[in-house]
C-alpha positions, -999 to +999 in steps of 0.1 A: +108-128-572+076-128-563+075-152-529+105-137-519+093-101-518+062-118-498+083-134-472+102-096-468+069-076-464+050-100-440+089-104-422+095-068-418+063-058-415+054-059-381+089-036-381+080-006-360+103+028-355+112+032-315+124+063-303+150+058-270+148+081-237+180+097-225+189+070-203+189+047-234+152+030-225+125+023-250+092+011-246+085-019-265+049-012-282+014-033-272+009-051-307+049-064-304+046-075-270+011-098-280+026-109-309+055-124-292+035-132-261+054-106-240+039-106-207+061-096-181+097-106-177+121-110-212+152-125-217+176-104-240+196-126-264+228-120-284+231-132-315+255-122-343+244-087-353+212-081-334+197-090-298+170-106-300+136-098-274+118-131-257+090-137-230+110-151-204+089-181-204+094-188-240+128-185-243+133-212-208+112-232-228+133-230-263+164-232-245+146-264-226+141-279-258+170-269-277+191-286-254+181-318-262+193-315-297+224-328-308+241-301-323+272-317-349+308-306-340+320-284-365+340-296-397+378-288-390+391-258-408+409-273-441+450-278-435+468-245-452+492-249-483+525-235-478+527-233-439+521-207-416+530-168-424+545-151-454+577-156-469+609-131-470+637-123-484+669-103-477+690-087-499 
């Protein structure tokens, strides 16, 4: 659909092709860094799948923030039928 293909393109982009030195560096370009308001010091986050970049001042500030969320417990994984493992049989 339409808006859907829209939120792709302006997501991706800003999606720029990095090349890495042989000691595994990069150099993160200008228009990224003032984008994201990368000014000096960054915080590299793991999250499933991908790490993401933050100014360091942004991040202490979402993490700040977040924080004083309350996050709910997760639901309890559903009870199995049948018991744990397979069955066998000899003979």
């Amino acid at each position: 659909d339409t808006k859907g293909q829209m939120y792709i393109r302006r997501f991706t982009g800003s999606a720029v092709a990095i090349s890495l030195d042989p000691q595994f560096r990069f150099v993160m370009p200008d228009k990224l860094k003032a984008a994201v308001g990368i000014q000096n010091d960054v915080c590299l986050v793991g999250v499933p799948r991908m790490i993401e970049i933050w100014a360091k001042d942004r991040y202490e500030r979402w993490e700040k923030e977040s924080s004083e969320l309350e996050i709910p417990e997760p639901a309890a994984a559903p009870a199995r039928s049948g018991g744990e493992g397979g069955s066998s049989s000899s003979g």
